[in-house]
N, C-alpha and C positions, 0 to 999 in steps of 0.2 A: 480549459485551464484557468486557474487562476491563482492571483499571488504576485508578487514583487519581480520588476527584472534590473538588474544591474549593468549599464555597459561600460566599459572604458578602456579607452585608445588611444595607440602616441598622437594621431594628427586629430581635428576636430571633428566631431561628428556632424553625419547629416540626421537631423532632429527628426525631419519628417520623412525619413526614410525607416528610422528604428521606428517610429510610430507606426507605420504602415505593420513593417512584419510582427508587431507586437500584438494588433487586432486583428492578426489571421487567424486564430479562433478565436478571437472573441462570440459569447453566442447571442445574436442581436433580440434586444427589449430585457435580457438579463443583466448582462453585462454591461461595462462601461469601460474606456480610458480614462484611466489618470497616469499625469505627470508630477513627481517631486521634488524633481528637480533639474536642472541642466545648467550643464556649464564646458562647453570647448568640448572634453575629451571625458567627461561621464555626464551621465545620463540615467535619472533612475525613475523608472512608469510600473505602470501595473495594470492589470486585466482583471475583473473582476465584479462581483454583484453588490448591489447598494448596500448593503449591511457586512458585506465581508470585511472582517476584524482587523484595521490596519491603524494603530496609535502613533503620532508624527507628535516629536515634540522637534522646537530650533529655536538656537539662538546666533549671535554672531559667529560662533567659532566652528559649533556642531549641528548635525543632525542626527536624531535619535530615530531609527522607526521600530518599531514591535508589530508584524505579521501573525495574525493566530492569536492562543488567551492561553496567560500563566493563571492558576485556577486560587491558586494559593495565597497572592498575596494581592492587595488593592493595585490599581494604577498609579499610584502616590507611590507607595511605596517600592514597587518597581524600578520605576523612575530614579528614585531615590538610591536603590542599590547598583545600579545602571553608573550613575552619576560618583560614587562612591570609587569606583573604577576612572584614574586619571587619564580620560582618551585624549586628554589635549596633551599630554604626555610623548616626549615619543617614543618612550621605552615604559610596555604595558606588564603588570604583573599577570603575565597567563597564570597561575594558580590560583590567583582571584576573580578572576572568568570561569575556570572549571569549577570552584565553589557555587560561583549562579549558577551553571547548570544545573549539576546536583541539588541545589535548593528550590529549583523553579517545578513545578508541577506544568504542565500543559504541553499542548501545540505549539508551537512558537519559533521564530526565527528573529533575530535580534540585529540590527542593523549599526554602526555610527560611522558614519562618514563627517572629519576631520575638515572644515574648510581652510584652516589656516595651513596645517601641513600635508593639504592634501591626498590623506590615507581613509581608507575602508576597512573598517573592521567589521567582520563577520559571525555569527554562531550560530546553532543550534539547538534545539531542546534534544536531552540527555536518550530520546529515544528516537528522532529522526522521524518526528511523524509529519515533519511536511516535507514530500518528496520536495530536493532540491537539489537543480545540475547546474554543474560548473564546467567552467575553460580554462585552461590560465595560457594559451600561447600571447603573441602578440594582443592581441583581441579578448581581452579578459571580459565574461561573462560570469552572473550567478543570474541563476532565475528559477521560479517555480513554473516556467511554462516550456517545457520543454523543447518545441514548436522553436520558440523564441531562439534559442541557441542552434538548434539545427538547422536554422534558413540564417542566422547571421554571421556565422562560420563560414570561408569559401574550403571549396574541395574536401566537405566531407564525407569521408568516405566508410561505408559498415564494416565491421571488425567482423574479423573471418573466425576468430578464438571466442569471440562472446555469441558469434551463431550454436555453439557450441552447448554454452551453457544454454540459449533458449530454447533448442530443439530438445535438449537432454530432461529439465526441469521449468522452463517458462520463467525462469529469474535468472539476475545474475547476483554472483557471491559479490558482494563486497561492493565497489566502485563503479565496476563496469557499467557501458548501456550499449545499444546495439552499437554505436557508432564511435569511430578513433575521435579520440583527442576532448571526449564529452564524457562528462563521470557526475554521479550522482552522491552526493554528500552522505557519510557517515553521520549514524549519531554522534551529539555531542562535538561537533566539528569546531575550531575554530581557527579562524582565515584572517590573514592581514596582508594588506595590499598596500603597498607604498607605490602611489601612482605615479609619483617624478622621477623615482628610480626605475620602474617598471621593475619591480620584484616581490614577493610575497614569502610569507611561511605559514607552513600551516599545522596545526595538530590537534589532538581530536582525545574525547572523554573515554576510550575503553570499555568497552562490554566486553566484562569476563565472564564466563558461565563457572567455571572456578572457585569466585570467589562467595558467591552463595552459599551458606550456610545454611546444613538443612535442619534447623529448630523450630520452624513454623508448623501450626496444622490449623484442621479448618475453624479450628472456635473461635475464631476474630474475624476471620473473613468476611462476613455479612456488616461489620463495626466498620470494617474499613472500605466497602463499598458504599456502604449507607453516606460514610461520611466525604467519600471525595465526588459524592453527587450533589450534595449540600455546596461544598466550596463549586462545582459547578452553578448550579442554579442560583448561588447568590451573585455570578458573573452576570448572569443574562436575563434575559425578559421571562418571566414566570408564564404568563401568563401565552406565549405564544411558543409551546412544544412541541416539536412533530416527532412522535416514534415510529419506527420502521419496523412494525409487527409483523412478524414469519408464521409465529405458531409456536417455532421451537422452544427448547430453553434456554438460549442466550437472550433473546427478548426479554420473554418473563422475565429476567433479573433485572435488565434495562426497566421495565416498566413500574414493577414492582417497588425498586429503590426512588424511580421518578415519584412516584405515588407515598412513601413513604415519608420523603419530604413534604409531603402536602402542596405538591404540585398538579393539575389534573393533562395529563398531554391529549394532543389528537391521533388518533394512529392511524396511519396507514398501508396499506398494501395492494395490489394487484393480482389478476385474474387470469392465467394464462394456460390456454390449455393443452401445453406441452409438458408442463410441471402437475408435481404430484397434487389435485385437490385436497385432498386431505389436509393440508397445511393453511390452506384458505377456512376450513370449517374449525379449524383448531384455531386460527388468529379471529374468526369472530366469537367463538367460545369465549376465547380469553376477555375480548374487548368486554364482552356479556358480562363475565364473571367481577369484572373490576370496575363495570358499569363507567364504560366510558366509549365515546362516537369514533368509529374506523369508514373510513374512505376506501373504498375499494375501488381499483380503477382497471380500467377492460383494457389486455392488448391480445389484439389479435394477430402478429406476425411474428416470429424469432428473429429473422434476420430484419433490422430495418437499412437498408441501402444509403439514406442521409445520415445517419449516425456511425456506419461502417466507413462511410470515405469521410465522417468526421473522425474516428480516432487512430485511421490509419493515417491524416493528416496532419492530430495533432500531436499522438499519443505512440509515435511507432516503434515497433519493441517492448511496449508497456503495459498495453489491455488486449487481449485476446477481442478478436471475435467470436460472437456467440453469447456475449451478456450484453450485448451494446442495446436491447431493450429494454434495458432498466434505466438508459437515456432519455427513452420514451416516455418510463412510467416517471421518472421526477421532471419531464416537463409538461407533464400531465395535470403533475400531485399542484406545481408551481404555476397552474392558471386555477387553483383551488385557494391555494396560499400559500404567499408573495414569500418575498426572502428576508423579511423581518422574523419569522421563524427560523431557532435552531433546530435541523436534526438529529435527534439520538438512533443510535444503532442497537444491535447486539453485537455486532462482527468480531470474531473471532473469542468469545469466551469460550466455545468449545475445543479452541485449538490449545490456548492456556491452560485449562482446568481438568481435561478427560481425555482428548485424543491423544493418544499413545507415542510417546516419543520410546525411542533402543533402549533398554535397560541391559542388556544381553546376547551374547550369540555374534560378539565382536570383540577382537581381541586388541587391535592395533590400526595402526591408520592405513596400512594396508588394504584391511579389513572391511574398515568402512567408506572406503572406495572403493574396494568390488562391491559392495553393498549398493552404495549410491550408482553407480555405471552399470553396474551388471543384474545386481539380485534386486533392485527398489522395488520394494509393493507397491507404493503410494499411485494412484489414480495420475498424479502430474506426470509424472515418470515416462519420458520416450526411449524405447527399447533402443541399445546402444548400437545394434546391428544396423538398425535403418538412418541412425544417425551420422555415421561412418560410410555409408553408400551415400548417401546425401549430400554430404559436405566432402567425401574423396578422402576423407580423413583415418589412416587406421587405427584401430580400437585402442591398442596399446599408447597411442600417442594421445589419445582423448582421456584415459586414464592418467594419464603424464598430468596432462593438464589440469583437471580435476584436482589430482594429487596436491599440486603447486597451491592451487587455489585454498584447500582446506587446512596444508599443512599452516599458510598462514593466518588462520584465527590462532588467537592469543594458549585457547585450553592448553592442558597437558592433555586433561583425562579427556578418554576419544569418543565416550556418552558424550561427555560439556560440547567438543567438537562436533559432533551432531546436533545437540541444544542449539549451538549458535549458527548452523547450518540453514534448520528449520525456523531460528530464529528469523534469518537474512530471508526464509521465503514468505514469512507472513510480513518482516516489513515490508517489503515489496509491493507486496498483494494488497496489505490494507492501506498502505498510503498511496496505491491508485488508485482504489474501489473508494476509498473517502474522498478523493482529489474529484472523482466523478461528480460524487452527491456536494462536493465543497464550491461549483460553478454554478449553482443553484440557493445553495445555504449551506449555515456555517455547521460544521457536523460534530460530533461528538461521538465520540465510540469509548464508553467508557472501561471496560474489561483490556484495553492497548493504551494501559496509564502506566506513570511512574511505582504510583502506591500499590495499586494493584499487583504489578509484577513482583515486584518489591517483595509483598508478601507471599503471589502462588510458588512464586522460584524458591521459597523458603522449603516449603513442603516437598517432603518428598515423594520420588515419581509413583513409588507402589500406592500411594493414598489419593492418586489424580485419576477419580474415575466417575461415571455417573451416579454410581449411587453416592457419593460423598455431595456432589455436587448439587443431584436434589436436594439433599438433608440441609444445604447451604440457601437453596431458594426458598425452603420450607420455614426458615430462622426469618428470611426477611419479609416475607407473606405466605399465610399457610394458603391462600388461595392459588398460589402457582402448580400446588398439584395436584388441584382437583378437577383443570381441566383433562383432555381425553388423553392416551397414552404418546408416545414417543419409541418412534422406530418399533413398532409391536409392543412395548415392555409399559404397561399403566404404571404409573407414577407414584402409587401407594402400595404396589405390589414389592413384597420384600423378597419373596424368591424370584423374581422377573429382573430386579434391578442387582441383586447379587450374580444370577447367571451371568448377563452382560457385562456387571464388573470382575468375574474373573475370563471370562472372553476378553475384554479386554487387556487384563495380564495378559496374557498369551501373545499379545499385538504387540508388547513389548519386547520380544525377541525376535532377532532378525528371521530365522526360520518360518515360525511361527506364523508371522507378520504378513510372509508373501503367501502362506496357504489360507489363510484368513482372508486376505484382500482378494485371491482368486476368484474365491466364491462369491464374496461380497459383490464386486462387477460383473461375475455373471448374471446374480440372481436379481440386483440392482438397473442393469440396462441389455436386459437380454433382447426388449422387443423395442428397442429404438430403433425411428427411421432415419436413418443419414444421404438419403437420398437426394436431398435439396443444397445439404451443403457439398457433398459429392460433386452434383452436375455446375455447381458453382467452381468451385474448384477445375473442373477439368472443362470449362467454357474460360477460364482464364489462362489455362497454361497454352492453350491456342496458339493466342494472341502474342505468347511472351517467346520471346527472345531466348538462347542460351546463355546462360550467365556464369561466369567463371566462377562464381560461389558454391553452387549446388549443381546435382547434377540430376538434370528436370529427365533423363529419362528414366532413371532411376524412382524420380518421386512418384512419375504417372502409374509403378507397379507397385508402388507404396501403398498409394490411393486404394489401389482396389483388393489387397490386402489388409488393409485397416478398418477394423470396423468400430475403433474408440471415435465419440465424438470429439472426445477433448484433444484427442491428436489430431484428426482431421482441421476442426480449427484453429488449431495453430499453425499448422500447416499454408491454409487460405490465409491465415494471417501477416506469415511470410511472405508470400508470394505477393498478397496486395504492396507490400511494403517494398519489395523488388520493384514493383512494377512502376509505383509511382517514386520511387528512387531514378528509375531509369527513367521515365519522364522528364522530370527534373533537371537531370543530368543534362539531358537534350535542348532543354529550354534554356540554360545554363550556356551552356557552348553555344546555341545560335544567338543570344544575346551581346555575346563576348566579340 
């Protein structure tokens, strides 16, 4: 983890007690403690690597901290609009706060803590890309280390309604996190804390899928990537780049735009030979083609054991096991070089620009609850039968819930409701998958921007496909498709990337959707071995206990009915998280 934490309490704290639980993951010769501040009943520290992005201005009255980089405007001027906003006030204009959001570009979490009236002002960037959980009982917390809140909370205990949402989809809608009384900030949030009253209010920037208008198409697109890589790179050190080369084409456009700017980065990737090779001969292709040095680095295990009981310890409910080797390979890449380098990603361009959201084949939000609980195509998707035998929960009432959860985003129209559904799983997904590479160095994923979305959300969905999207890499360097093909389809082939893009039409209707993705996992993981995670799994439920959550004889015919990876580990992932919950618990009461 890393990033800022917040504590405050009616009696005084013990300093070197929240210090303690605050470097329970720290990860040592990376990482560091710091303190910001203290005083009686708050306390503000943070976990993190020598170059991780944290701006502290102070004077007598205030303190200002800025976590993360607004891309858009200098540190002056920041500061300045920050400043502009009366926090010594004690009555704040919130419409002049949701104006910074809206005008701020980047990662960013915004701090002011009040010393003369003792209050905490809080916010975030208009997309929520720094995961960050909150408290607000007695024991007010914010923090971006999740770890941190969950061991300084007493009697917490895991939510039996969000087991729901992790087994069903591996995210939760909206706030929720595994555990009661722990929530994870919306975009655009903001929080005020008056510490002598003990009370707060809070409210937050709205993501409407609604309100998108669809007049955009792709002939600017390449203008407007080109250009919010520029206000990147004029942020950060040029000369020290790390790209996270796949092969794919979300890369390629990371690399490309890098290089367009007349930047040269170093890329990197890893060797592992559970994944498809081919993607290794494709990222040194590319590095060839654009004549620039890739690091490749060898892992030889899938499951690594120190890293699994690191992110079921720090991370629980949040990162699946089963990627926890890519812990491996960035602290591999980070005894190569240091954390004075930024990394760049591709993550998630394909999810924005081509992969297939519902156009179709849904009528009402009825609809697209049976859709999401019953008929999901999608590979995350845990079938709602085993989920109900699991948790003892019946079907009907898991739809209830679901229901509740969706009726509440903002849409009317019940596509947008889906948009914002799939929306809430990539933030999820990439603001842990970044938060992983973010304990290491400071990341960038440019394609999960303001600008960006801004513009793909303009377009509309029948033109979000891969052949649009080539013709998009092709504007910004014609050498992105002269490497080797993608998924079968070469990159210059005009009937290869047509077929695909109306196969993908098709993926736009709910029907359509599940008989397409059928195939696609059969023909995609037909000869996997799940052997190892299997006998891992069932060497642990040994050991465990019955637990009033789940119902473990249930899961053990689960087990050997299942033959998805993806559900298997999530599975083990649960169950580690039980286990060491109930550890815990133990250690807790014979302390007591």
């Amino acid at each position: 983890m890393a990033g800022l934490n917040f504590l405050i309490k009616k009696e005084k704290i013990d300093q070197q007690k929240i210090k303690t639980i605050a470097v329970g993951c720290l990860l040592p010769e990376i990482q560091k403690y710091s303190e910001y501040y203290y005083q009686n009943n708050i306390i503000i520290n943070a976990i993190m690597s020598e170059n991780y992005p944290v701006y502290k201005y102070e004077d007598e009255k205030i303190i200002i901290l800025i976590e993360g980089m607004i891309y858009n405007f200098s540190d002056s001027e920041i500061l300045d609009k920050i400043k502009e906003v009366n926090f010594n006030d004690i009555l704040i204009d919130i419409n002049s706060i949701k104006k910074m959001i809206t005008s701020f570009e980047g990662e960013y979490n915004i701090s002011i803590y009040n010393k003369v009236l003792n209050k905490l002002f809080f916010f975030n960037d208009s997309l929520g890309r720094l995961p960050t959980y909150y408290s607000l009982g007695e024991t007010k917390i914010i923090t971006r280390n999740y770890n941190f809140i969950v061991n300084t909370i007493e009697n917490t205990e895991i939510n039996k309604e969000s087991l729901i949402e992790y087994l069903l989809f591996e995210f939760f809608i909206s706030e929720n996190t595994l555990f009661n009384n722990i929530y994870k900030f919306l975009p655009g949030t903001i929080l005020f804390i008056d510490i002598n009253k003990n009370e707060h209010v809070k409210e937050n920037v709205e993501i409407n899928f609604d309100s998108y208008i669809k007049d955009k198409n792709w002939d600017k697109m390449d203008e407007v990537f080109i250009k919010l890589f520029n206000d990147r790179l004029n942020k950060i050190n040029k000369n020290k780049i790390l790209i996270s080369l796949s092969g794919g084409l979300d890369s390629r456009g990371t690399l490309s735009a890098i290089i367009k700017n007349s930047v040269v980065p170093q890329a990197v990737n890893f060797n592992a030979p559970w994944l498809n090779p081919n993607e290794m001969n494709y990222a040194k292709n590319l590095a060839d083609i654009f004549n620039i040095k890739i690091t490749v680095v060898d892992l030889n295990d899938k499951y690594y054991d120190k890293w699994i009981e690191y992110i079921i310890k720090c991370k629980p409910g949040l990162y699946r096991v089963g990627n926890e080797y890519f812990y491996e390979f960035l602290n591999k890449v980070h005894e190569i070089y240091n954390s004075e380098y930024v990394f760049f990603s591709g993550l998630y361009g394909g999810e924005f620009t081509r992969y297939s959201d519902l156009t179709s084949g849904i009528s009402n939000l009825d609809d697209l609850v049976e859709y999401l609980c019953v008929k999901n195509a999608d590979g995350y998707y845990f079938p709602i039968k085993h989920v109900s035998n699991i948790l003892n929960i019946d079907e009907d009432s898991i739809k209830k819930y679901i229901y509740s959860k969706i009726e509440k985003l903002p849409e009317e129209n019940v596509y947008n409701k889906f948009k914002h559904y799939i929306f809430e799983k990539h933030r999820n997904w990439a603001g842990e998958n970044e938060d992983r590479t973010r304990q290491f160095y400071w990341t960038i994923t440019p394609y999960f921007s303001q600008s960006f979305l801004s513009q793909i959300n303009g377009i509309k969905e029948s033109e979000k496909n891969t052949k649009n999207f080539v013709k998009f890499l092709a504007k910004i360097d014609s050498r992105n498709i002269n490497s080797d093909h993608y998924n079968g389809v070469t990159l210059t082939s005009y009937f290869g990337l047509s077929f695909l893009s109306i196969v993908e039409s098709f993926a736009k209707n709910a029907l359509f959707r599940r008989l397409i993705a059928s195939f696609y996992r059969k023909f995609m993981y037909k000869n996997i071995d799940n052997k190892e995670i299997i006998d891992k799994i069932h060497n642990l439920l040994i050991t465990m206990n019955n637990t009033k959550l789940i119902d473990v004889n249930y899961l053990k015919k689960c087990i050997d009915i299942t033959s998805d990876t993806w559900h298997l580990t999530r599975i083990y992932t649960l169950l580690l998280i039980f286990d060491s919950y109930e550890k815990t618990s133990k250690n807790s009461h014979a302390n007591n």
